[in-house]
C-alpha positions as CSV (number, residue, x, y, z in Angstrom):
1,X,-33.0,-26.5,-17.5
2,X,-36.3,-27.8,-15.7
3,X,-34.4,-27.9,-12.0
4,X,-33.1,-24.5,-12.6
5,X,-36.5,-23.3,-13.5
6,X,-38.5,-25.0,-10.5
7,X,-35.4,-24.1,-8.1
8,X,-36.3,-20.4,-9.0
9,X,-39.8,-20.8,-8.7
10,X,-39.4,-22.9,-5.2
11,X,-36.7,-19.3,-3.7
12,X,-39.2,-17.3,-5.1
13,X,-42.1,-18.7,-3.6
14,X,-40.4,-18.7,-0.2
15,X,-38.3,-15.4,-0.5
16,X,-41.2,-13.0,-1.3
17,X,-42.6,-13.2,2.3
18,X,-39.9,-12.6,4.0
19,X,-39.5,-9.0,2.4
20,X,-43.0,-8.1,2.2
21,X,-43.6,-4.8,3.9
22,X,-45.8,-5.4,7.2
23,X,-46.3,-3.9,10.6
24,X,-42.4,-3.5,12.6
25,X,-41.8,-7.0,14.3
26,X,-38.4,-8.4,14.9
27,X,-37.6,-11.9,13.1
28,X,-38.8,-13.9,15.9
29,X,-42.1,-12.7,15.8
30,X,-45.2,-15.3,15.1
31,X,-42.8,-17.9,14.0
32,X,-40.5,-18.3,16.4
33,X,-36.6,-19.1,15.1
34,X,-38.1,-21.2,12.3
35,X,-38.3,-18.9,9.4
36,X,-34.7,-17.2,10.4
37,X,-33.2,-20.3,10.3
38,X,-35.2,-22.0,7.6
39,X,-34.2,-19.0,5.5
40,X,-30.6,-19.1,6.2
41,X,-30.3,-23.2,5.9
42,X,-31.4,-22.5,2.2
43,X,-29.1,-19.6,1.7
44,X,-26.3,-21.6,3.0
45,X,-26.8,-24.7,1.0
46,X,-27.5,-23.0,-2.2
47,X,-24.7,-20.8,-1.3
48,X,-22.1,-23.9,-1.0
49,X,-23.3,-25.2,-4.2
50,X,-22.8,-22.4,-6.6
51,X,-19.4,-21.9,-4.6
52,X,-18.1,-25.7,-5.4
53,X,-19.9,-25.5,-9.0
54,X,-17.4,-22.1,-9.0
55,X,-14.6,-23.6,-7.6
56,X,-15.1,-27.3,-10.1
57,X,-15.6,-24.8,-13.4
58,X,-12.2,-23.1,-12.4
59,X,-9.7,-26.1,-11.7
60,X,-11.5,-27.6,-15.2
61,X,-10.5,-23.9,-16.9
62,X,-7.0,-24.3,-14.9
63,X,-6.6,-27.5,-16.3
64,X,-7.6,-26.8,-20.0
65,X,-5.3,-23.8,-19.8
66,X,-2.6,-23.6,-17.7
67,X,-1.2,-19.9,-18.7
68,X,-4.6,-18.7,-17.6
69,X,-4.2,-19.6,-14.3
70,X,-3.6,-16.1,-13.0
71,X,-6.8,-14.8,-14.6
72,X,-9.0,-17.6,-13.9
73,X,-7.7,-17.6,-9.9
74,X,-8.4,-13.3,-9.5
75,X,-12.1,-14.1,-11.3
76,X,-12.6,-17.2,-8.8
77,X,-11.9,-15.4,-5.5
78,X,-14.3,-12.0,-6.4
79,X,-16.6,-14.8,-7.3
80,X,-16.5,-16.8,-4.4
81,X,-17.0,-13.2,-2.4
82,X,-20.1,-12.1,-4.5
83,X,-21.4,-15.8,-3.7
84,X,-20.8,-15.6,0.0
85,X,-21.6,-12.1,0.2
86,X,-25.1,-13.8,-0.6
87,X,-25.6,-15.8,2.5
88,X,-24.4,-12.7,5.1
89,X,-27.0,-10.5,3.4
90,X,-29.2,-13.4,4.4
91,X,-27.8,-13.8,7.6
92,X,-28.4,-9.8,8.8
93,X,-32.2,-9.8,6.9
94,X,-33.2,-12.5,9.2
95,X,-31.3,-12.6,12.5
C-alpha cells in the first residue's frame, strides 16, 4: 500500500506541471525534448505494467474458471484499450 501511495505522490508531483496553464509555447520550449520524452518514458512504463498486471489477473481468473473465459477475455481487451488509451493521450499532450 506504501509503493502505491508514494507512486501517486511521485506522477503527481511530476504531472501537475506539465498541465499548468502558462503563456502559449510548444513542448519543446525551455526544456528542449527532455520533458516530452521524460513524460512519455513514464507513461509507457507505467502503462506496460498495469497492462501485464491486467493481462497476469486474467489468465489466473481463466485458470480458476474456465467457463468464464468468454467474459473475462471481452473485460481484458476494453481493459487493455482504456490502459493504452492512457499513454496516446500522453503521447498528443506532449509531442
Amino acid at each position: 500500500m506504501r509503493n502505491k501511495a508514494m507512486m501517486i505522490l511521485f506522477l503527481l508531483a511530476f504531472a501537475a506541471p506539465i498541465f499548468a496553464q502558462g503563456t502559449a509555447q510548444s513542448a519543446v520550449g525551455e526544456h528542449g525534448l527532455l520533458l516530452p520524452a521524460f513524460a512519455m518514458a513514464i507513461a509507457a512504463g507505467l502503462c506496460g505494467r498495469a497492462q501485464g498486471q491486467a493481462i497476469a489477473s486474467a489468465a489466473e481468473g481463466i485458470a480458476r474458471n474456465p467457463g468464464a473465459a468468454g467474459k473475462i477475455q471481452t473485460l481484458l481487451l476494453i481493459g487493455l484499450a482504456f490502459i493504452e488509451s492512457l499513454a496516446l493521450f500522453t503521447f498528443v499532450k506532449v509531442g
